[in-house]
mmCIF file of the C-alpha atoms, coordinates in Angstrom:
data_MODEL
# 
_entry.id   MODEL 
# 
loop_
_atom_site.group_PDB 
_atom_site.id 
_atom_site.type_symbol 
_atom_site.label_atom_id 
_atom_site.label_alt_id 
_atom_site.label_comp_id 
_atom_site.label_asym_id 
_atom_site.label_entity_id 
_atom_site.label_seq_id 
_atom_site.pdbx_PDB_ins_code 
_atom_site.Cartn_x 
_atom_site.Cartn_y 
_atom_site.Cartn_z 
_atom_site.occupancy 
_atom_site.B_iso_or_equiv 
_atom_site.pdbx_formal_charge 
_atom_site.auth_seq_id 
_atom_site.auth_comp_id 
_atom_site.auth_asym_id 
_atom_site.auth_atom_id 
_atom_site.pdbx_PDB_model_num 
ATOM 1   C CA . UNK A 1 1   ? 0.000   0.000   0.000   1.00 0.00 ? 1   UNK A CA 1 
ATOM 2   C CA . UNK A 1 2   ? 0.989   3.246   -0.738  1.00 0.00 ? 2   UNK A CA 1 
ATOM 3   C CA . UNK A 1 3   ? -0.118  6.939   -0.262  1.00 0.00 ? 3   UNK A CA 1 
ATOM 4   C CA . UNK A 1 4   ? 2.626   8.739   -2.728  1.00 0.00 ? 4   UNK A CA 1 
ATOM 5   C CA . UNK A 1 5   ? 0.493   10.631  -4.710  1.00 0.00 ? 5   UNK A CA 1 
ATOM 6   C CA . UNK A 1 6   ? -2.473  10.335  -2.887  1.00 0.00 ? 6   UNK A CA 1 
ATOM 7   C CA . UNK A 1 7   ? -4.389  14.161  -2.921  1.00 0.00 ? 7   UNK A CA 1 
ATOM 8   C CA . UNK A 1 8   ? -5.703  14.926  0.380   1.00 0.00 ? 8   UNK A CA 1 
ATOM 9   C CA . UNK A 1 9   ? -7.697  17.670  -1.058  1.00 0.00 ? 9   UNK A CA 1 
ATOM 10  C CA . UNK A 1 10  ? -8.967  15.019  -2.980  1.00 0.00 ? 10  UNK A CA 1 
ATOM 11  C CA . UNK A 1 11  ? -10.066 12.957  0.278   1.00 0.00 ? 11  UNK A CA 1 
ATOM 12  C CA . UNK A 1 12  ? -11.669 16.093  1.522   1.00 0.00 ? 12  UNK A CA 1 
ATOM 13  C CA . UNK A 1 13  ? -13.796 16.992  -1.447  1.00 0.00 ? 13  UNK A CA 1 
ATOM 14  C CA . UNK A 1 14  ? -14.905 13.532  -1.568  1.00 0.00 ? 14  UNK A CA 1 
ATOM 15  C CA . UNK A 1 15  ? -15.975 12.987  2.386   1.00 0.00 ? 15  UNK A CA 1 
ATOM 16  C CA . UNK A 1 16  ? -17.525 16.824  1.909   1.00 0.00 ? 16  UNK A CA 1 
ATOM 17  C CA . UNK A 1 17  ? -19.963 15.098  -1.260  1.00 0.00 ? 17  UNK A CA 1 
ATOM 18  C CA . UNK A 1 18  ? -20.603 12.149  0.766   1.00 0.00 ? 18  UNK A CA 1 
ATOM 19  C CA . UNK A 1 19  ? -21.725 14.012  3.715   1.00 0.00 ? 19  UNK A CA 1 
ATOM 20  C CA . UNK A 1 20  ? -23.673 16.317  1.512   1.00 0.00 ? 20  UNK A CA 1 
ATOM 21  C CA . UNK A 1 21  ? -25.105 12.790  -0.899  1.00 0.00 ? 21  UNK A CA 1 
ATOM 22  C CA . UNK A 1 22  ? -26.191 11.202  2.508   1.00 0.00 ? 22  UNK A CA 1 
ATOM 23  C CA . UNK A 1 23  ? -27.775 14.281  3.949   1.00 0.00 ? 23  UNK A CA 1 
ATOM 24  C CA . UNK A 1 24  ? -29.999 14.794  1.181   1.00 0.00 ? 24  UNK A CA 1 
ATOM 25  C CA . UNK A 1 25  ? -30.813 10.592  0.759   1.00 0.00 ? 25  UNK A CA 1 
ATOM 26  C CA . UNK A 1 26  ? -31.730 10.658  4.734   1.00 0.00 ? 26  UNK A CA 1 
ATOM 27  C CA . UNK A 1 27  ? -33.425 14.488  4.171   1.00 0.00 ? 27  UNK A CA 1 
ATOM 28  C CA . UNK A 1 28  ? -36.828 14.895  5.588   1.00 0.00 ? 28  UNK A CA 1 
ATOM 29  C CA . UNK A 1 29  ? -38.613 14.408  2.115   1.00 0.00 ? 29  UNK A CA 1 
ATOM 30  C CA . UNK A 1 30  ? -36.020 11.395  0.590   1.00 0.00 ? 30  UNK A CA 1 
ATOM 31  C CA . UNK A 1 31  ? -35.626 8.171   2.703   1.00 0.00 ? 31  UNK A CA 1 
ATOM 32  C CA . UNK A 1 32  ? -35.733 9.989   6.295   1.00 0.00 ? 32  UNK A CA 1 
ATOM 33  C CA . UNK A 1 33  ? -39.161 8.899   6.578   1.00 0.00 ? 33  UNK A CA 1 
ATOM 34  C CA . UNK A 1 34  ? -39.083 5.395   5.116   1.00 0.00 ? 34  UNK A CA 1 
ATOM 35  C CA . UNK A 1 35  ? -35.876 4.863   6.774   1.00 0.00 ? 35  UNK A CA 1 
ATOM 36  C CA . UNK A 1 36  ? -37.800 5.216   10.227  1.00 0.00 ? 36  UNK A CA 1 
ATOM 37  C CA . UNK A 1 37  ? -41.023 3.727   9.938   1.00 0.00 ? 37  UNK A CA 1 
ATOM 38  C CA . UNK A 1 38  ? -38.658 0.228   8.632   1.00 0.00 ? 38  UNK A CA 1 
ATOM 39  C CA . UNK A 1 39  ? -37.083 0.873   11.918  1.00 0.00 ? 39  UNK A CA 1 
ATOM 40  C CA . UNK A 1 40  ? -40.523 0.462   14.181  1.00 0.00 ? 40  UNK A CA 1 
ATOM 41  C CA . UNK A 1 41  ? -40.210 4.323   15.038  1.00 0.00 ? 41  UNK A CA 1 
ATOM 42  C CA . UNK A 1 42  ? -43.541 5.928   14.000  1.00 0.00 ? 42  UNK A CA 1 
ATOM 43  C CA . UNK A 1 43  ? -42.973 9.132   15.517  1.00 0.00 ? 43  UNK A CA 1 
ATOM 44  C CA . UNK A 1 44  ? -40.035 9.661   12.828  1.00 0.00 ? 44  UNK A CA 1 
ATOM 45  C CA . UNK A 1 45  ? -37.978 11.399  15.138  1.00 0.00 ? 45  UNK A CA 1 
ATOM 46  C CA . UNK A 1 46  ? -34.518 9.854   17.165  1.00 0.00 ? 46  UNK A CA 1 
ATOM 47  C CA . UNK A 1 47  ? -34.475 9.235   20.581  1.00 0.00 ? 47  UNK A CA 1 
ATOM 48  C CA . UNK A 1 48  ? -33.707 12.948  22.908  1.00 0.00 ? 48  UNK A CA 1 
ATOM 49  C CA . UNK A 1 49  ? -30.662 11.174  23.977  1.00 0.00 ? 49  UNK A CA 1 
ATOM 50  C CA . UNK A 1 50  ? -28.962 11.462  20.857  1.00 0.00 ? 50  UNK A CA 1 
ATOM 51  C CA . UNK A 1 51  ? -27.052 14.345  20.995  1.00 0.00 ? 51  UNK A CA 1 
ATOM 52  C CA . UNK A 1 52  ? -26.500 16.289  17.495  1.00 0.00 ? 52  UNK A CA 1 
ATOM 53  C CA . UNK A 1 53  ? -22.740 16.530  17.865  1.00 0.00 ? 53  UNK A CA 1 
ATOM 54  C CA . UNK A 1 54  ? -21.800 13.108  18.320  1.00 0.00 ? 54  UNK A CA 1 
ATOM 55  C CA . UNK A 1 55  ? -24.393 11.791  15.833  1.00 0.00 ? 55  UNK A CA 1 
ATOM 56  C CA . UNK A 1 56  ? -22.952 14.256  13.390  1.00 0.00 ? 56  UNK A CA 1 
ATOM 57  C CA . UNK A 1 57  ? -19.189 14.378  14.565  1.00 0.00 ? 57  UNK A CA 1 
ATOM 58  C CA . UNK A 1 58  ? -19.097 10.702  14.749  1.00 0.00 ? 58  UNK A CA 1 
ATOM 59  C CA . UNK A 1 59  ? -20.583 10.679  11.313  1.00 0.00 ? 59  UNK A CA 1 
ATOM 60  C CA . UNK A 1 60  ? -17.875 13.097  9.932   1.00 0.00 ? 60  UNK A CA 1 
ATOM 61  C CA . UNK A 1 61  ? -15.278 11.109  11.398  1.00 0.00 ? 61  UNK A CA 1 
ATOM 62  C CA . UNK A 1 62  ? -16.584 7.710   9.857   1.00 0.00 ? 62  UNK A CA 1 
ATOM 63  C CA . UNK A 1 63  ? -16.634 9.384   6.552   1.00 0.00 ? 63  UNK A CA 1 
ATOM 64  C CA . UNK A 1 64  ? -12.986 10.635  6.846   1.00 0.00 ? 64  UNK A CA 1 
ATOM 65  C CA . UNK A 1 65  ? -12.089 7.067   7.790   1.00 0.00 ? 65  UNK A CA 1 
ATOM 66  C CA . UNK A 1 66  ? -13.754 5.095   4.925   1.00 0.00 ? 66  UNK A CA 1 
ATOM 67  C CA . UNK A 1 67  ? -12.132 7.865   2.652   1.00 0.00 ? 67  UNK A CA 1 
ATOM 68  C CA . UNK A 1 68  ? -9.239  7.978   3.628   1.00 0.00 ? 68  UNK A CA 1 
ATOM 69  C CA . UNK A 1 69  ? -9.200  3.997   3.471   1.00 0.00 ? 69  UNK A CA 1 
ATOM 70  C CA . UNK A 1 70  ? -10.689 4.159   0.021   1.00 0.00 ? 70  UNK A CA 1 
ATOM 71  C CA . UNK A 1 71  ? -7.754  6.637   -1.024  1.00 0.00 ? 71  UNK A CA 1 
ATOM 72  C CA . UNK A 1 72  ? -5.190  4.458   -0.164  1.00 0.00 ? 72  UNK A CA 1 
ATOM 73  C CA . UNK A 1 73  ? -6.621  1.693   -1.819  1.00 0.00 ? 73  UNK A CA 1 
ATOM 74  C CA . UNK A 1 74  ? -7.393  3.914   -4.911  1.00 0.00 ? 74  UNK A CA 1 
ATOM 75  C CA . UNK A 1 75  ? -3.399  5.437   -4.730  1.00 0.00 ? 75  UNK A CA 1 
ATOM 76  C CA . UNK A 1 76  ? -1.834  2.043   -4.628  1.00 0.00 ? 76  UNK A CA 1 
ATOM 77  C CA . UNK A 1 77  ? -4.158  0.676   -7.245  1.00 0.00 ? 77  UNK A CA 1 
ATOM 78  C CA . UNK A 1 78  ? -2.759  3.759   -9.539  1.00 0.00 ? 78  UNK A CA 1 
ATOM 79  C CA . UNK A 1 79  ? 0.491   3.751   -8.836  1.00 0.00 ? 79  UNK A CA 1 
ATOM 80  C CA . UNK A 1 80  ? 1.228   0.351   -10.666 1.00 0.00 ? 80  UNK A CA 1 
ATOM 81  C CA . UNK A 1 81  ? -1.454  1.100   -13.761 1.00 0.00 ? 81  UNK A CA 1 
ATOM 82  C CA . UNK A 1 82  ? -0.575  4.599   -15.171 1.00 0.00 ? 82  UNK A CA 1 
ATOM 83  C CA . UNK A 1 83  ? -3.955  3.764   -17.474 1.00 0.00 ? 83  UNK A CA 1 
ATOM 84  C CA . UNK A 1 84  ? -6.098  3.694   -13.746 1.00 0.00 ? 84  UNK A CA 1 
ATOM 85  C CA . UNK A 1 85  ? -9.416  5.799   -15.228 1.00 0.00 ? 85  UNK A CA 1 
ATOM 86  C CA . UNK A 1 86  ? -11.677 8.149   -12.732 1.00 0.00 ? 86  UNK A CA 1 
ATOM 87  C CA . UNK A 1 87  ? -14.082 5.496   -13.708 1.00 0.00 ? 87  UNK A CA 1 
ATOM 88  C CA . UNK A 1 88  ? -12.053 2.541   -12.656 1.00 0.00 ? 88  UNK A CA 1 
ATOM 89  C CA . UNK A 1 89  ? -11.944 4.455   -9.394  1.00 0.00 ? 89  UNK A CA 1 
ATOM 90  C CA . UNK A 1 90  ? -15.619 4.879   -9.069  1.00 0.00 ? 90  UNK A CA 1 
ATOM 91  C CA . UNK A 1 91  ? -15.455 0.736   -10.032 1.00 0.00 ? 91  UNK A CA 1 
ATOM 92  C CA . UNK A 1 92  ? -13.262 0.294   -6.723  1.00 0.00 ? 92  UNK A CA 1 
ATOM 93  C CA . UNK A 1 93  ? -15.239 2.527   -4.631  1.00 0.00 ? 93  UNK A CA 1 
ATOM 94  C CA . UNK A 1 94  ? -18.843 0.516   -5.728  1.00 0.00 ? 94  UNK A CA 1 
ATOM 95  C CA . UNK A 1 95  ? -16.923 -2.694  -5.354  1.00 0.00 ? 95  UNK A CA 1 
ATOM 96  C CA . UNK A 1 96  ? -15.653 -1.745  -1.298  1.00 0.00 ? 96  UNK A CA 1 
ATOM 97  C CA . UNK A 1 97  ? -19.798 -0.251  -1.279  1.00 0.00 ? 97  UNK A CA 1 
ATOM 98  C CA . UNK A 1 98  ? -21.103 -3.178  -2.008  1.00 0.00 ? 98  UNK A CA 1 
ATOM 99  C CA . UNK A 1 99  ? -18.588 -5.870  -1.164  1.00 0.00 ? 99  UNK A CA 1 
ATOM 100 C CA . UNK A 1 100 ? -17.250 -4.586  2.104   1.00 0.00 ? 100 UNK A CA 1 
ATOM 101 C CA . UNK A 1 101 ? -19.142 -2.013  3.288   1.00 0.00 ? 101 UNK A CA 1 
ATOM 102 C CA . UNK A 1 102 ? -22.697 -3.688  2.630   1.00 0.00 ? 102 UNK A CA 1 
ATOM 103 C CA . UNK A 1 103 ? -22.013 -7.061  3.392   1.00 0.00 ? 103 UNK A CA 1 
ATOM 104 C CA . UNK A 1 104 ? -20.070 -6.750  6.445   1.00 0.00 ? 104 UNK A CA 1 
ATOM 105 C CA . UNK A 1 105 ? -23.200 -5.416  7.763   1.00 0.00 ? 105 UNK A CA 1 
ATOM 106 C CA . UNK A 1 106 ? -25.508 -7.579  6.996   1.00 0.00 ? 106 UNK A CA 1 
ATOM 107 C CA . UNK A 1 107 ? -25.126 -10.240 9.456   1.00 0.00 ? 107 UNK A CA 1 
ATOM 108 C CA . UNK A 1 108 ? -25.230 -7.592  12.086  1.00 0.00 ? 108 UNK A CA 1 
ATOM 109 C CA . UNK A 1 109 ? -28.632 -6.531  10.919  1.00 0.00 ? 109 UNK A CA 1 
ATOM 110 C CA . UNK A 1 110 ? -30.419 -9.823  10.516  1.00 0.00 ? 110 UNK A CA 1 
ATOM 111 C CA . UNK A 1 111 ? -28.997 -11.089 13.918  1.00 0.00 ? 111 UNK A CA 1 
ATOM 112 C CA . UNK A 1 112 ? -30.309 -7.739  15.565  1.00 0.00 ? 112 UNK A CA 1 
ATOM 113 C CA . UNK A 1 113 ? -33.361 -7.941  14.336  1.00 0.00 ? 113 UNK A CA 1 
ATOM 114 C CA . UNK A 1 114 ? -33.528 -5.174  11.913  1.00 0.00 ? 114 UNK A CA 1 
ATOM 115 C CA . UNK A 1 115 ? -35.913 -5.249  8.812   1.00 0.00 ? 115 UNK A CA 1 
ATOM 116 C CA . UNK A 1 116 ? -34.302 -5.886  6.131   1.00 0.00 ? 116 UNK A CA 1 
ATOM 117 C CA . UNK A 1 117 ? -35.191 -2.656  4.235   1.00 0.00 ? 117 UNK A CA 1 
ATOM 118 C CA . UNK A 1 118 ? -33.329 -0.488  6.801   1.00 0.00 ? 118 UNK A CA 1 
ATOM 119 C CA . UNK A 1 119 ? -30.246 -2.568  5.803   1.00 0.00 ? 119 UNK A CA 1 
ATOM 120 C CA . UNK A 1 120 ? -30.818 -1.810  2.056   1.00 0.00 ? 120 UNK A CA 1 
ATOM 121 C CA . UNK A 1 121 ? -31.719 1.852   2.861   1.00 0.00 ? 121 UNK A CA 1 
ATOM 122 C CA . UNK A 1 122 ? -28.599 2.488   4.413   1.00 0.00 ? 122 UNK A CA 1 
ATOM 123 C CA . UNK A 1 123 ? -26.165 0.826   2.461   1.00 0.00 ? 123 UNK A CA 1 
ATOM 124 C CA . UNK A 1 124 ? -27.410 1.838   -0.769  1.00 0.00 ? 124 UNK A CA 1 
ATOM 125 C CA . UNK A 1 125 ? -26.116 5.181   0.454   1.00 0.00 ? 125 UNK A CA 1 
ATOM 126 C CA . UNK A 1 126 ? -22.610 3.825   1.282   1.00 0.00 ? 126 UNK A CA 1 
ATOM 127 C CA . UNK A 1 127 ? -22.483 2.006   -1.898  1.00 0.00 ? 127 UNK A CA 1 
ATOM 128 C CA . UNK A 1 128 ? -23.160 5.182   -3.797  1.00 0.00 ? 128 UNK A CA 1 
ATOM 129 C CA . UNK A 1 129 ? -21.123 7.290   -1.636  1.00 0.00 ? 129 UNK A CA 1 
ATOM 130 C CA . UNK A 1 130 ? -18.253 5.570   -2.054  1.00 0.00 ? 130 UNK A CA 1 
ATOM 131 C CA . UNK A 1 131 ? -18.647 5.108   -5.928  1.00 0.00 ? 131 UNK A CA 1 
ATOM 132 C CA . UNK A 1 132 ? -18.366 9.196   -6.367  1.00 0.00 ? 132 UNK A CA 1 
ATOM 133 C CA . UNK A 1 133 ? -15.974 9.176   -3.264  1.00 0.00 ? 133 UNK A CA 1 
ATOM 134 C CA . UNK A 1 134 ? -13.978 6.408   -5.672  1.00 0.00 ? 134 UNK A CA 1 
ATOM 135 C CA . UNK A 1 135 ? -14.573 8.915   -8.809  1.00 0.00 ? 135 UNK A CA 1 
ATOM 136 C CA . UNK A 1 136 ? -13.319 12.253  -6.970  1.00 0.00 ? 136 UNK A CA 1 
ATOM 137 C CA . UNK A 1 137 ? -10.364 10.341  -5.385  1.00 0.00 ? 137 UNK A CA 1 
ATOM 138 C CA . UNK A 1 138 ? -8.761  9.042   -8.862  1.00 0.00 ? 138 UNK A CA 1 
ATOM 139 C CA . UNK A 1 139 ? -9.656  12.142  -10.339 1.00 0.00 ? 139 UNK A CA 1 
ATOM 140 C CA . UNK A 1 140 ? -7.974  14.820  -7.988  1.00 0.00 ? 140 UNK A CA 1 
ATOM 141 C CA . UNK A 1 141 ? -5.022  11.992  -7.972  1.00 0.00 ? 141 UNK A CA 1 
ATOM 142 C CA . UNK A 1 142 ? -4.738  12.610  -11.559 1.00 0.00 ? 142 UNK A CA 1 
ATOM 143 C CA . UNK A 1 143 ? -5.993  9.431   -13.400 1.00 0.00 ? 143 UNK A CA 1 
# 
């Protein structure tokens, strides 16, 4: 692995669009909604324990660490395939989406008890974040 030539304004642009992609899929008038009746809460609102700054800073710092992780991945791929495309990079970032990031939680869901849509819902938006995060990441690293 390798992070010569890795862009880390790169990394930031693409946790900024992934934070700004899964605010509007969970937004009030997207999957919000949906998202909370598949989790038994009719009232569509989160518990008054959650506090808004570590929902949202833990959030922030998930996305930096899945990006960061995807731009290493990304960098190394690149640095041994000078012909590595922005949409080969988008490829890598659906495949750790949908492989990885999808799958891994999976098992956690069904053995928690969680309806199965909630799984999709959520994961859909990893898969697609990290397909533009995967785009923005070989791009700003030059492919």
């Amino acid at each position: 692995m390798t992070i010569e030539g890795l862009q880390p304004v790169g990394v930031l642009v693409a946790a900024i669009v992934s934070i700004v992609s899964g605010s509007i899929w969970f937004g009030p008038k997207t999957f919000y909604p949906v998202w909370m009746k598949a989790r038994g809460i009719a009232s569509g609102r989160l518990k008054e324990n959650h506090q808004p700054a570590v929902l949202f800073g833990g959030t922030f710092v998930g996305v930096i660490a899945q990006t960061v992780t995807l731009a290493v991945i990304i960098t190394s791929l690149q640095s041994g395939n000078a012909g590595f495309t922005i949409t080969d990079g988008a490829g890598v970032g659906l495949a750790v989406g949908v492989g990885i990031a999808a799958f891994a939680s999976l098992s956690h869901r069904l053995f928690g008890g969680e309806n199965f849509k909630v799984w999709i819902i959520e994961t859909a938006n990893d898969a697609i974040n990290l397909t533009i995060a995967g785009a923005l990441i070989a791009y700003f690293n030059g492919a």
